[in-house]
Phi, psi and omega in degrees: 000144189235168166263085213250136163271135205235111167282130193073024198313325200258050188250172156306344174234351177289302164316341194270311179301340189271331203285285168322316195302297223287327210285325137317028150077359202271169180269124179229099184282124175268108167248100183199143192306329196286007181235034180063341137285111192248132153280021172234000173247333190106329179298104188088007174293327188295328211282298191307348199259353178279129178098016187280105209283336206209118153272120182232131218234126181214033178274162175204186215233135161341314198235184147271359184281154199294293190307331170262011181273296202292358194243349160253354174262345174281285194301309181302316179276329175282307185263016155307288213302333174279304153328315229244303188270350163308325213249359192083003195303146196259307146213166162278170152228139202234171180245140147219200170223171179301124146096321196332324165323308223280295316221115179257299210233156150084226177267003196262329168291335152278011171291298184327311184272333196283330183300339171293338172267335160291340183284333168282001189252179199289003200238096177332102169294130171258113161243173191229114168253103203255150143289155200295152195262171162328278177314003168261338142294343133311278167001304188304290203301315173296349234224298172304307163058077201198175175238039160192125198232115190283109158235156180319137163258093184262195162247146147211221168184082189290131168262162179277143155302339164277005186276299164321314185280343180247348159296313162302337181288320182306315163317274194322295179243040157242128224247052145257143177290157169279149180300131167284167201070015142282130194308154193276132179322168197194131156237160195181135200284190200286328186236168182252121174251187197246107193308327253220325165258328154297013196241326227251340184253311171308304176289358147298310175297339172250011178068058203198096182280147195230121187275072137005115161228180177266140214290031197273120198072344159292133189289138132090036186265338165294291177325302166324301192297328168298343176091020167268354156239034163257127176343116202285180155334304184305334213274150159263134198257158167191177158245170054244143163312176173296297184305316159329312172283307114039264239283339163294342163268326172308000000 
């Protein structure tokens, strides 16, 4: 059994990652304020990392703005990466998303910098560049908070967050390094949809007419539409569809 510390434990995919850990017998420190631990003031961090072999860091910044995301991915990764070699920690492994390369505006460009900074710091990184999740179609509808809702017709190729989470626990804890020049791994669910219509089936069900619109004001939305945060060759595709998971909820 190892001792994995989870950043962002009590989050939408952080809850997915502490569930995989405990069901695979490992030991799991939950870093998260609502657990007495802030990684961004610092507080109690140093105390959760002891004895911690592998930190897998899935916290994340609120909104989309670019400039207080990236300034919370900045303060995080310096103090994962600093905590984290006090305490001895052997490496992280972090979440991210498809395309982040790509990536000019808004938080997936502040994705960008935080994978540059952890990748700078003394403590080895692993990352998992995930599609956008299942649970961000709600999120969209919700946001709106109306019974008629814009959502984008973008392309994506939405995954489950338990999906995510256990290509990451894999990630995490497998203790071959990766060969170098291998492309950074990539999950992304089985088919490619159109967000405006998977937003278009939830919202049948919630009574919320969802209108399709183009991608105008969204950062980095010529790049979407073209198929720059959709899953490269390499990636592992998995399910459930949107509607599957859908349909697990109803």
């Amino acid at each position: 059994m190892s001792r994995f510390a989870v950043a962002g434990a009590t989050g939408r995919l952080g809850r997915h990652v502490v569930d995989v850990l405990t069901e695979r017998g490992h030991e799991v420190v939950p870093v998260a304020r609502a657990t007495g631990v802030d990684i961004i003031t610092g507080e109690g961090l140093t105390e959760a990392l002891t004895g911690v072999e592998v930190i897998v860091d899935v916290a994340s910044w609120h909104s989309s703005d670019q400039e207080a995301a990236t300034e919370f991915f900045r303060t995080s990764a310096h103090n994962l990466q600093e905590a984290g070699r006090a305490a001895g920690v052997g490496r992280i492994a972090v979440a991210s998303i498809i395309g982040v390369d790509k990536a000019t505006a808004g938080f997936i460009a502040a994705k960008k910098v935080h994978e540059e900074l952890l990748l700078s710091g003394p403590i080895p990184v692993r990352i998992l560049r995930a599609a956008q999740f299942h649970e961000f179609v709600g999120q969209l509808l919700d946001w709106q908070q109306g019974d008629v809702a814009h959502v984008p017709a973008l392309p994506t190729q939405l995954v489950a967050c338990r999906t995510v989470a256990e290509a990451l626990v894999d990630l995490a804890t497998d203790q071959d390094a990766p060969t170098p020049g291998t492309p950074i791994p990539e999950i992304a669910g089985p088919r490619r949809e159109i967000l405006a219509e998977a937003a278009r089936l939830l919202g049948t069900r919630r009574g919320v007419e969802v209108v399709p619109v183009d991608g105008s004001g969204i950062p980095d939305a010529e790049i979407a539409a073209e198929g720059g945060f959709l899953p490269g060759p390499h990636a592992t595709l998995a399910g459930p569809t949107f509607r599957e998971w859908l349909d697990t909820r109803s």
